[in-house]
C-alpha positions, 0 to 999 in steps of 0.5 A: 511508524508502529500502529498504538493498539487503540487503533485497532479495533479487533484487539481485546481492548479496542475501543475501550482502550487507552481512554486518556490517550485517546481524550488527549488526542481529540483536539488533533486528530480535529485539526487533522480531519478539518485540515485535510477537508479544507484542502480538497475543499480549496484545492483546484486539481491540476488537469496533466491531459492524459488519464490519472487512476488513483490507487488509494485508501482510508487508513494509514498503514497497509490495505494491499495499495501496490499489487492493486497498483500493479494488475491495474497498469498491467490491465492499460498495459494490455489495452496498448497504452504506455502505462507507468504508475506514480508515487510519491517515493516516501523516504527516497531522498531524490527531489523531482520527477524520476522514472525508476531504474532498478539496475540504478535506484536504490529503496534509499533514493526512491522508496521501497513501493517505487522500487518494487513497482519497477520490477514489474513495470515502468514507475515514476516518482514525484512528491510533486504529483502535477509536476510528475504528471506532466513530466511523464506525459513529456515522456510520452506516458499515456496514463497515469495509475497513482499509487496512493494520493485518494486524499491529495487533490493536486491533480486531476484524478480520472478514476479513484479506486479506494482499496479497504483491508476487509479483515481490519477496514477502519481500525477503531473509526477514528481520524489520525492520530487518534485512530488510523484514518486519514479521513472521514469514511463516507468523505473518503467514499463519497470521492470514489468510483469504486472499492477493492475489498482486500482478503477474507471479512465480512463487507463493512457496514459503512459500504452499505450506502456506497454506490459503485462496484464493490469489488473482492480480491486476495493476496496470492503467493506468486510461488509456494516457499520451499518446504521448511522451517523458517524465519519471517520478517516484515515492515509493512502496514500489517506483518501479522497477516505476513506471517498468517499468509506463509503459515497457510503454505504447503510444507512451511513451518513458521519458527518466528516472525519478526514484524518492524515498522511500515518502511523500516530501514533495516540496519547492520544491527537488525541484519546481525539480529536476524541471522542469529535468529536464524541460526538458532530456529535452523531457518531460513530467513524470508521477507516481502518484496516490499522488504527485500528491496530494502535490504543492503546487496549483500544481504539479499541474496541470503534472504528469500521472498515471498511474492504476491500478487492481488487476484480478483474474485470478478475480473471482468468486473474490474476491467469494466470499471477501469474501462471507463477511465478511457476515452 
């Protein structure tokens, strides 16, 4: 979905934006927050036998979830555990407990985040998280690091690390739908052992009271672009800071920048839009990794990716706080 700009509230109209919409959502955005707190409230976590971290956030949208996910598999990985992250695989329509292959998988069966994970490691997927888990502990997986779930209670969590975009932490401060929170901030940071604070901002007032590490980290390309003017697209939470990350790249010259929704489908329409507009700016096209994966075979070979991984400001702060998820 695309955000409503009442959401955020870095916008010139932030929180005095849309006053009736945001009335009329109030009921709702009650029934959502009351219905999330009586489930982790009711709900007894299922117990897989093996450690389970949780990658999670506060909002809907994009904070940087899955590059966390990936240096913190790859940090179990290195310790000589089997390590495989776990996702729900949104919008794949294969049913039960995969591991993914991406010689095999497509964006379409498993998801776009599972998919890209599996480039990089081994990455399961399962709507159902206690039937995933133990799958993957029948597998001889040895630790579990879920990609989202901080507000799913079904299964026994070991350690939960809430990552928070520091350039737009809260959006407006409201509860979907009537802003973008899943839940209460301090109910949500009540439930973790740890936050990731994701790019450049100030440390939100809200963490003043929390108790464990606060932790700094950044979005870096992999490698720079080649210099040279190009088209941008995106799906993802925030396209914007897409489009603000390549501009701030040695020698490259943003033409346009084209944002969708988070996990859009491209279509064979949106392909012929995007070429012609590349054509016009005498550009090259360039998405995520998250949005290439997306893209039908043929057309991914003509589209370039700009790659990025999440660096730490205190690694050994990190390794320390996903040590104690193990035994």
């Amino acid at each position: 979905m695309r955000e409503p700009y009442f959401w955020r509230v870095t916008d010139k109209r932030s929180r005095a934006a849309a006053p009736m919409s945001k009335l009329l959502m109030t009921p709702l955005s009650m029934l959502y927050r009351y219905a999330g707190e009586r489930r982790i409230r009711t709900t007894t976590p299922f117990d897989a036998g093996l450690p389970v971290v949780c990658i999670g956030n506060l909002t809907l949208g994009g904070a940087g979830k899955t590059p966390v996910t990936e240096i913190v598999r790859a940090h179990y990985a290195a310790r000589g555990l089997r390590t495989a992250s776990l996702s729900r695989g949104y919008r794949g329509s294969l049913e039960g407990a995969h591991s993914v292959d991406p010689a095999r998988h497509t964006a379409s069966e498993v998801g776009d985040e599972p998919l890209m994970l599996s480039a990089s490691g081994e990455s399961w997927i399962s709507a159902d998280r206690p039937a995933g888990a133990r799958a993957m502990k029948a597998d001889g997986v040895q630790l579990v690091v879920m990609d989202d779930g901080h507000q799913n209670p079904t299964l026994k969590k070991t350690l939960s690390l809430v990552v928070i975009d520091a350039g737009n932490p809260f959006g407006n401060g409201h509860v979907f739908p009537k802003g973008p929170l899943r839940e209460r901030v301090a109910d949500g940071l009540a439930r973790a052992d740890g936050v990731v604070l994701m790019g450049d901002g100030d440390t939100p007032e809200q963490l003043n009271g929390f108790s464990g590490p606060v932790l700094r980290a950044r979005l870096v390309a992999l490698a720079p672009l080649p210099p040279g003017r190009y088209v941008a697209f995106a799906g993802i939470g925030r396209p914007a800071r897409f489009f603000d990350a390549l501009q701030k790249q040695p020698g490259v010259e943003l033409a346009e920048g084209a944002p969708y929704p988070d996990h859009h489908m491209f279509t064979s329409d949106d392909l012929s839009f995007l070429m012609k507009l590349s054509t016009e700016r005498n550009a090259r096209l360039v998405t995520t990794d998250k949005d290439h994966v997306r893209l039908p075979a043929n057309m991914q070979a003509q589209v370039l990716r700009s790659s990025v991984r999440a660096q730490f400001e205190d690694p050994a702060a990190l390794a320390a706080l996903l040590d104690r998820a193990l035994p």
